[in-house]
DSSP file (Angstrom, degrees, kcal/mol; ACC not computed):
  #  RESIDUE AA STRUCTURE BP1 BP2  ACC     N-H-->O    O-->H-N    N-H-->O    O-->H-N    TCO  KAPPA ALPHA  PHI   PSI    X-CA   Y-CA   Z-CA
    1    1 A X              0   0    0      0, 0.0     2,-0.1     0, 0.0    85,-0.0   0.000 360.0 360.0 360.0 132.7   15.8  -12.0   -5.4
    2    2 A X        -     0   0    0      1,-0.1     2,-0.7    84,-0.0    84,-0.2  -0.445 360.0-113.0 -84.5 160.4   12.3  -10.5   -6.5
    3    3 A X        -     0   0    0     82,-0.5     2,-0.2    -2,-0.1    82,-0.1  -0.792  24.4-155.2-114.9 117.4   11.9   -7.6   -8.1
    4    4 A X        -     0   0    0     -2,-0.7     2,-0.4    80,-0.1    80,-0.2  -0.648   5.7-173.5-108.1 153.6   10.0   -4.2   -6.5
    5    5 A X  E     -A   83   0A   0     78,-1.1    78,-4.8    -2,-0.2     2,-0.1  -0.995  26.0-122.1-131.4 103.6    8.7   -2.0   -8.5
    6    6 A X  E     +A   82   0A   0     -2,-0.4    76,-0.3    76,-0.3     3,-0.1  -0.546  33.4 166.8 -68.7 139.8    7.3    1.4   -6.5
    7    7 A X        -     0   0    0     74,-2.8    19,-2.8    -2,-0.1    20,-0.9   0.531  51.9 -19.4-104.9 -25.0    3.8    2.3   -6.8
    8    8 A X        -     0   0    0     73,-2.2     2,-0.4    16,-0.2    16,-0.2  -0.749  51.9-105.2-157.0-155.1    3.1    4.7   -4.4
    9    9 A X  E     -D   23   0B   0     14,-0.7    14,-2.4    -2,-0.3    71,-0.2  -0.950  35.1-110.7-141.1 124.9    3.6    6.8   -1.0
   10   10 A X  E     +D   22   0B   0     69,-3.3    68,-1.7    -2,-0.4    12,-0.2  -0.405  33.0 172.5 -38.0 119.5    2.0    6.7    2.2
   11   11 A X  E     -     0   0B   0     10,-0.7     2,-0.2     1,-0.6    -1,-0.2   0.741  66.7  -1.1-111.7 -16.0   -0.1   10.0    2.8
   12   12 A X  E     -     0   0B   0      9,-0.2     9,-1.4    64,-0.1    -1,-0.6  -0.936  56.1-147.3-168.0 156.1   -2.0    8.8    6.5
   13   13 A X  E     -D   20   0B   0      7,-0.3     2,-0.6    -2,-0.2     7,-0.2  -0.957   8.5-144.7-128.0 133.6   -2.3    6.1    8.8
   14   14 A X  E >>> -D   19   0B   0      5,-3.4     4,-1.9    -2,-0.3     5,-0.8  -0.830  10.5-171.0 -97.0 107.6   -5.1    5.0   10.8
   15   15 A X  T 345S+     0   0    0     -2,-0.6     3,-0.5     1,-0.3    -1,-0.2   0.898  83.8  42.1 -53.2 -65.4   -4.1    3.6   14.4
   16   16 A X  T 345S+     0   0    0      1,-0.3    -1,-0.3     2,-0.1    -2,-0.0   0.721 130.4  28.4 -76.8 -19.8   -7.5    2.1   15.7
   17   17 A X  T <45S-     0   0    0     -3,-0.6    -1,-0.3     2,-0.1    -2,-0.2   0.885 100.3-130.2-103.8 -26.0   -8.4    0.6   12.4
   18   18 A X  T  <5 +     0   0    0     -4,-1.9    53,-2.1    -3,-0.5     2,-0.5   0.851  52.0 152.9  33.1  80.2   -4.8   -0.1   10.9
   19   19 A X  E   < -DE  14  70B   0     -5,-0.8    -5,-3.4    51,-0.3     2,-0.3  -0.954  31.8-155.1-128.0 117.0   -5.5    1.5    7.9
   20   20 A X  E     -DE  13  69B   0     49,-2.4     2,-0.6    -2,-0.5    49,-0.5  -0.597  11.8-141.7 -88.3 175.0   -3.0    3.3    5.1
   21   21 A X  E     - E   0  68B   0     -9,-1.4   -10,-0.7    -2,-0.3     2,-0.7  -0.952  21.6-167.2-125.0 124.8   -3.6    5.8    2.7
   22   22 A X  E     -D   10   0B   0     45,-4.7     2,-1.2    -2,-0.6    45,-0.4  -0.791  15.5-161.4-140.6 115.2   -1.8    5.1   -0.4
   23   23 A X  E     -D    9   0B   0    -14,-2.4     2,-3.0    -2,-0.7   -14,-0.7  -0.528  18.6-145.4 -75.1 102.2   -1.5    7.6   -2.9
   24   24 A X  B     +H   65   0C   0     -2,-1.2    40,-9.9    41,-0.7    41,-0.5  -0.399  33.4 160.0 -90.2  87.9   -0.4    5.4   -6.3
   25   25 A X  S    S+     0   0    0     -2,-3.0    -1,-0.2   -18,-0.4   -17,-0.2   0.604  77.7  17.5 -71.4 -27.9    2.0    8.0   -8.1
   26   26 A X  S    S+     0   0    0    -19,-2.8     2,-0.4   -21,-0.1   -18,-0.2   0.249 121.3  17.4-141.9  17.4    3.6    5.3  -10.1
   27   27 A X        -     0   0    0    -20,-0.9     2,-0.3    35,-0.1   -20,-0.1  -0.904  64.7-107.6-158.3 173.5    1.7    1.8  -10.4
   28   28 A X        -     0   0    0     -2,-0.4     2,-0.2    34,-0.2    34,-0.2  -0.969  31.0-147.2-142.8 163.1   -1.6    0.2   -9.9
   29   29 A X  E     -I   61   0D   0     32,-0.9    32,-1.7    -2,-0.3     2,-0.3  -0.846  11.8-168.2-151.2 130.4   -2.3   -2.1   -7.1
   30   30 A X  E >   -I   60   0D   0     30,-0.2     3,-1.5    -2,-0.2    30,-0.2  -0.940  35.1 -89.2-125.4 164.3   -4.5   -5.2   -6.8
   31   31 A X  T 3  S+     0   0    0     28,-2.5    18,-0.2    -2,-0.3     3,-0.1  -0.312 113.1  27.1 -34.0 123.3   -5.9   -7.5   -4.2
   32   32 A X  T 3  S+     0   0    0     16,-4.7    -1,-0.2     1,-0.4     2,-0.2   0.521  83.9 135.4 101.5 -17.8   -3.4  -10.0   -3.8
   33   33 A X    <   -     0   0    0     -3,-1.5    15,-4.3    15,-0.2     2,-0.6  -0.437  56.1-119.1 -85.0 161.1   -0.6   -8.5   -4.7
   34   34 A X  E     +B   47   0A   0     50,-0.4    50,-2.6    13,-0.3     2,-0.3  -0.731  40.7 178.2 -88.2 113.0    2.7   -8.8   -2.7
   35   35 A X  E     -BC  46  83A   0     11,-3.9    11,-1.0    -2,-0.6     2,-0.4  -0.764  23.0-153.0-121.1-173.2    4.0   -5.4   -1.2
   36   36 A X  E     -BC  45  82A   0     46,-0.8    46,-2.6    -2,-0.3     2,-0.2  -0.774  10.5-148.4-150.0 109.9    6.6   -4.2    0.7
   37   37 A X  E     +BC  44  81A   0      7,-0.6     7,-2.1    -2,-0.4     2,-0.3  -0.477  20.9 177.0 -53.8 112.6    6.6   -0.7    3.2
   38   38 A X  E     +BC  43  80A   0     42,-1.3    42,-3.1    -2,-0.2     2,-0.3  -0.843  10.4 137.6-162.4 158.2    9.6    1.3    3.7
   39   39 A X  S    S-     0   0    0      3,-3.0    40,-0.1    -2,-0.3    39,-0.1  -0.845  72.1 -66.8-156.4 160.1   10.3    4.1    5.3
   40   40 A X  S    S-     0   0    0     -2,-0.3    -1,-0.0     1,-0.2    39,-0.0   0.927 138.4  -0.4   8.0 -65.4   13.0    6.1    7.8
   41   41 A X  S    S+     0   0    0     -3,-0.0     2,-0.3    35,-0.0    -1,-0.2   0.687 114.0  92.0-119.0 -12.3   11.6    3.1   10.4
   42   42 A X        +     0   0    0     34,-0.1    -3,-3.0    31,-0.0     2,-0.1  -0.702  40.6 164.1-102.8 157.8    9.0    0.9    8.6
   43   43 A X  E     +B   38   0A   0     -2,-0.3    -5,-0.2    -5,-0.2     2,-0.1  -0.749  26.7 127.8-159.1  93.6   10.7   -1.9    7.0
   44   44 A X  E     -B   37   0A   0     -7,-2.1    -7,-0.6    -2,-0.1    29,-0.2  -0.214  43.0-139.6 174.3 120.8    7.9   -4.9    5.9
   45   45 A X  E     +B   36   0A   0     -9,-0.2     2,-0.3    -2,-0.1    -9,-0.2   0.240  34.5 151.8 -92.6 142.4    6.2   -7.4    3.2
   46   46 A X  E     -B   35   0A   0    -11,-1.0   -11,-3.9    26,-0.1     2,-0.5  -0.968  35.6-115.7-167.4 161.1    2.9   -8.0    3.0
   47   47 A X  E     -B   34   0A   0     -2,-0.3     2,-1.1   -13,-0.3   -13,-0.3  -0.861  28.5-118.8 -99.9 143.1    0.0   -8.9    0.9
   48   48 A X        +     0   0    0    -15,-4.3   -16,-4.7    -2,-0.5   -15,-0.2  -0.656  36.4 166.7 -93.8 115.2   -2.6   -7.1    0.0
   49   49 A X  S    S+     0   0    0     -2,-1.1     2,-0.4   -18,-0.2    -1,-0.2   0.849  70.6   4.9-106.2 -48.6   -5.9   -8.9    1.3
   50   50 A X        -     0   0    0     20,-0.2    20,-0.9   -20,-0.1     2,-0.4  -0.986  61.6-159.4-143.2 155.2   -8.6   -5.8    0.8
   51   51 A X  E     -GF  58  69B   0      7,-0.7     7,-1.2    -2,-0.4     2,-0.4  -0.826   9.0-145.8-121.5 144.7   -8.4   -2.5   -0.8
   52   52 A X  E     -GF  57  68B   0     16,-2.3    16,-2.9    -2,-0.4     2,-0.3  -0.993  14.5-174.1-120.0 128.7  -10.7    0.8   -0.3
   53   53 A X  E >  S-G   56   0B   0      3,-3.3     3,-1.2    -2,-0.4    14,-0.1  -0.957  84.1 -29.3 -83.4 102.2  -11.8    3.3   -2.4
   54   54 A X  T 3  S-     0   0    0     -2,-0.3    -1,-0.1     1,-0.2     3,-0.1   0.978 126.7 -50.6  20.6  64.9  -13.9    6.2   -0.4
   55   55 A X  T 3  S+     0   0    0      1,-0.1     2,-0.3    -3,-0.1    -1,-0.2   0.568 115.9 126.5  50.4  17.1  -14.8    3.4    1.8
   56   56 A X  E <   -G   53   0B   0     -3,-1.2    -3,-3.3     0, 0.0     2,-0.2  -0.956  69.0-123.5 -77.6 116.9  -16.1    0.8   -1.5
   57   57 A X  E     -G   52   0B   0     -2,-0.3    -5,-0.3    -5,-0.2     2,-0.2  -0.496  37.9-167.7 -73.5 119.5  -14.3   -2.3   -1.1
   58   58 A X  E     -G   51   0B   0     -7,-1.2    -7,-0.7    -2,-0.2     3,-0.1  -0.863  26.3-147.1-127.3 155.9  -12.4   -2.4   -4.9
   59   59 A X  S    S+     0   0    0     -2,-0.2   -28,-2.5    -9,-0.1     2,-0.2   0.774  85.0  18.3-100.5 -21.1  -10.5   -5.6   -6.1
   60   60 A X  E     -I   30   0D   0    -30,-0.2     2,-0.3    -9,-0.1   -30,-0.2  -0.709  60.6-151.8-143.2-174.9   -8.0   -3.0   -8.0
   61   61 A X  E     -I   29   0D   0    -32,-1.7   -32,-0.9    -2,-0.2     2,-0.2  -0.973  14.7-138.0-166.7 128.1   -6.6    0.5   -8.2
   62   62 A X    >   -     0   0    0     -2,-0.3     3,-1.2   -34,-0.2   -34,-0.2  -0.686  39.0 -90.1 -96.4 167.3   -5.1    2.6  -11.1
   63   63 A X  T 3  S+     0   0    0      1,-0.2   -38,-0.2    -2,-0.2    -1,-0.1  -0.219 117.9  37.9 -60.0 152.8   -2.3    4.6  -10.8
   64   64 A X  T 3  S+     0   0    0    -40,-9.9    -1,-0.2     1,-0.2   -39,-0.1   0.611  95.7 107.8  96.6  -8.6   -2.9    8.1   -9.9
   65   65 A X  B <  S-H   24   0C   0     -3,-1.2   -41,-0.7   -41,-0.5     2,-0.3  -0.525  70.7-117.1 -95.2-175.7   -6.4    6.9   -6.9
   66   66 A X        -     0   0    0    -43,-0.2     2,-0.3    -2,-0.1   -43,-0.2  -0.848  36.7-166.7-120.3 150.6   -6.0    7.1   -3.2
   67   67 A X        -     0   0    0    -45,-0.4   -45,-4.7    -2,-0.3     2,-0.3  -0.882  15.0-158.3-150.4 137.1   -6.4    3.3   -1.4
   68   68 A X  E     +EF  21  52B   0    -16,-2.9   -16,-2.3    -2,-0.3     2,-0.4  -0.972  17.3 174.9-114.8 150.7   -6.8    2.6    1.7
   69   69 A X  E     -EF  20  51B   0    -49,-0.5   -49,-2.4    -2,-0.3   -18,-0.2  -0.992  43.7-108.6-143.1 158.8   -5.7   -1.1    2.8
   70   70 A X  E     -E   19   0B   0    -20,-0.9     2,-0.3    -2,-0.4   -51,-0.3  -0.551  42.5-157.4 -78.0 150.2   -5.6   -2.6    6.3
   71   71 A X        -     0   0    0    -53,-2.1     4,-0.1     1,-0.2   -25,-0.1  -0.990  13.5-135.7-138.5 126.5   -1.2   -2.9    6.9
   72   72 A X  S    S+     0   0    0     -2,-0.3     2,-0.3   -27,-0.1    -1,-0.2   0.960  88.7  40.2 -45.2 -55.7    0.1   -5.6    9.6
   73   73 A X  S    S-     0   0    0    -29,-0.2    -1,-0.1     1,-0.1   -29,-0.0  -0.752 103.2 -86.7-115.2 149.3    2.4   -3.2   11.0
   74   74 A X        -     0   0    0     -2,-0.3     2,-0.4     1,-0.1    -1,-0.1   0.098  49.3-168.3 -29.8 118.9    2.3    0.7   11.8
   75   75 A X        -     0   0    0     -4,-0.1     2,-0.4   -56,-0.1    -1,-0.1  -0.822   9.4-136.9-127.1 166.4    3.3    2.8    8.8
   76   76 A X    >   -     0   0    0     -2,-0.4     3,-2.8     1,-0.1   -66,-0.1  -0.604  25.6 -92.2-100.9 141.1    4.1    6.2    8.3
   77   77 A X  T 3  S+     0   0    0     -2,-0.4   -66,-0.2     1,-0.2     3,-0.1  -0.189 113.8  25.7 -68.0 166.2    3.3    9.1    5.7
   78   78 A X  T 3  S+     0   0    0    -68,-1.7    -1,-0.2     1,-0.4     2,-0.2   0.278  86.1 146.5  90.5   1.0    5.8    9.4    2.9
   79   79 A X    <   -     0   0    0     -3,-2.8   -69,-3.3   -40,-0.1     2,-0.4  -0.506  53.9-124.1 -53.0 136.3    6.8    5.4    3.2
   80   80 A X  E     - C   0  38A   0    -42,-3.1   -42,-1.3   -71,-0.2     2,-0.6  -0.780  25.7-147.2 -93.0 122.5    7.5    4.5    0.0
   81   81 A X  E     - C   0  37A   0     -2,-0.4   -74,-2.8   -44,-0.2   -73,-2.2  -0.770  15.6-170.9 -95.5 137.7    5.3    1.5   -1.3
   82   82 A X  E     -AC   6  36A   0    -46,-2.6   -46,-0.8    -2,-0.6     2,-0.5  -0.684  22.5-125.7-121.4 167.1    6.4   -1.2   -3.8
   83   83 A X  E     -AC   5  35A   0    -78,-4.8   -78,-1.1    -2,-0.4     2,-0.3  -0.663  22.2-133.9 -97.4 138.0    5.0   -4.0   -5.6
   84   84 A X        -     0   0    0    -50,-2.6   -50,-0.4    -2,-0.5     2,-0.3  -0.722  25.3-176.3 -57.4 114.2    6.7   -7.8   -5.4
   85   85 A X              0   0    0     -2,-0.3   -82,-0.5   -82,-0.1   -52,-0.0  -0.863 360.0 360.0-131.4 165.2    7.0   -9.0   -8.7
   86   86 A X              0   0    0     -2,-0.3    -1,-0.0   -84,-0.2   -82,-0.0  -0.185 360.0 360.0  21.9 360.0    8.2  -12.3   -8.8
C-alpha cells in the first residue's frame, strides 16, 4: 500500500475550467506528482499534469503558495489533498 502524505486543502473550485485552488499547509507539490482528493464526497487519484501560480504555469510549489491545477473530477473546498509516495 503507498504511502500519503497531506499537503494541502482545497479553498475553490472552478466548474467551466476544472480548476482547484490548493492552499499547501503541509507539503510542496510538483508536476508529476501522484495525488489523491478526499473529502465528505470526493474520493480520487490523480497526477498532477500542470500547476499555476497567479495564472504562471510553475513546474513546483512550496509549502505555504496557493496552486491551482486542472482536477479530473469535481472537488470541493476543505478536501484534504495528499501526496502518493511510493
Amino acid at each position: 500500500m503507498a504511502e500519503e502524505k497531506k499537503v494541502g486543502v482545497i479553498t475553490h473550485y472552478f466548474t467551466k475550467v476544472g480548476v482547484g485552488i490548493i492552499n499547501l499547509t503541509d507539503g510542496d507539490l510538483k508536476v508529476g506528482d501522484n495525488i489523491h482528493v478526499k473529502g465528505h464526497t470526493t474520493d480520487f487519484n490523480q497526477t498532477v499534469e500542470s500547476m499555476q501560480i497567479e495564472h504562471q504555469n510553475v513546474n513546483e510549489a512550496k509549502r505555504g503558495a496557493q496552486v491551482g491545477i486542472k482536477v479530473k473530477d469535481h472537488v470541493r473546498e476543505h478536501d484534504v489533498v495528499y501526496k502518493v509516495i511510493g
